[in-house]
N, C-alpha and C positions, 0 to 999 in steps of 0.2 A: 187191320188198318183199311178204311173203308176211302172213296173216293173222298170227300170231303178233306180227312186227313191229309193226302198227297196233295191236294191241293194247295190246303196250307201251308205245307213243308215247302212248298215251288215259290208260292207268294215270298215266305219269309226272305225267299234269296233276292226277289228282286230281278225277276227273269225282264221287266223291263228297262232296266237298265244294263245291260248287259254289253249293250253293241259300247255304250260310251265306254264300259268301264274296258272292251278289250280293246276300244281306239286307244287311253291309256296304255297299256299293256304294248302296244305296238308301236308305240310310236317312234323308241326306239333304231328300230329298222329302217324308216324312212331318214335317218341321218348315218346309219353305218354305206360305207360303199362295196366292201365285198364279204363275203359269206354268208349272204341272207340263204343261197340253195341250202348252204350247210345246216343253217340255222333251221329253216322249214322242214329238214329231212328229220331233224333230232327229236325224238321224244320226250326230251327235258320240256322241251319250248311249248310241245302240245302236251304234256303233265301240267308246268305251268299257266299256262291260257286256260284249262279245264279246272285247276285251281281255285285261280283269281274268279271265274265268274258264276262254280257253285261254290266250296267248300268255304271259301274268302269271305263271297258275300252272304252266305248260311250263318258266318259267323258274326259279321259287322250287324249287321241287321237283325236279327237273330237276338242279338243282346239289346240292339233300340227296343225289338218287341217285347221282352220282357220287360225292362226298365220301364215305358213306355205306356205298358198295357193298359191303364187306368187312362190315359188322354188321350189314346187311339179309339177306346170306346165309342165317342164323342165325334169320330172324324169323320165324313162323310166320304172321303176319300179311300181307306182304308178298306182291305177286303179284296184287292186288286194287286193286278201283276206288275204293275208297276208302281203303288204306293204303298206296298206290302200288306200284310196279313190281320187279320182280326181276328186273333184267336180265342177259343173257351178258355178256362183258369188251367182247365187239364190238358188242352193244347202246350198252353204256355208253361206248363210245371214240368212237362213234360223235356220240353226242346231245347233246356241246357245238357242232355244227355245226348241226344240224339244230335246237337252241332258237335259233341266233343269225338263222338263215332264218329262224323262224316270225318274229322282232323286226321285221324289218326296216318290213314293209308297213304297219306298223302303227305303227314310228318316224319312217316317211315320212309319212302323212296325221297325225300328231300335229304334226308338223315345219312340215307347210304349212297347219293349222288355226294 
């Protein structure tokens, strides 16, 4: 897997969108009044946040780019970290395997939480 490659795998997640998607994520805490310490100490909370901003968006996006790939072609935006990936056919045939891998480790510790 050459740099190219990792690039695109990064694109497809959407690394510029990330800050929004963990304001979402947090927003939460700004209306709870006590155990935010508890909550920052816990490794659910940072699994979760690590979650939501690759594994979550590896996969919501991820499926635009497949579905997609034929009018992304065309987009002059595309190819970027924050309007995602413009992948070859072998990219793209590829990365419904590779978002189902990223799932796993992370359906497992959700599974036994």
């Amino acid at each position: 897997m050459g740099r190219g490659d990792l690039a695109f795998l990064l694109q497809v997640a959407r690394p510029g969108l990330w800050t929004t998607t963990a304001l979402f994520y947090l927003m939460p805490l700004g209306t709870s009044i006590g155990g935010r310490a508890d909550l920052l100490g816990s490794a659910r909370f940072w699994t979760g946040l690590l979650y939501i901003l690759f594994p979550l968006s590896f996969l919501l996006y991820g499926v635009n780019d497949i579905v997609d790939a034929e009018a992304d072609r065309g987009n002059p935006r595309k190819g970027t970290f924050l309007f995602g990936s413009l992948g070859r056919d072998e990219q793209l045939a590829a990365l419904r395997w590779k978002i189902a891998a990223v799932q796993i480790p992370f359906l497992a510790a959700f599974y036994l939480w």
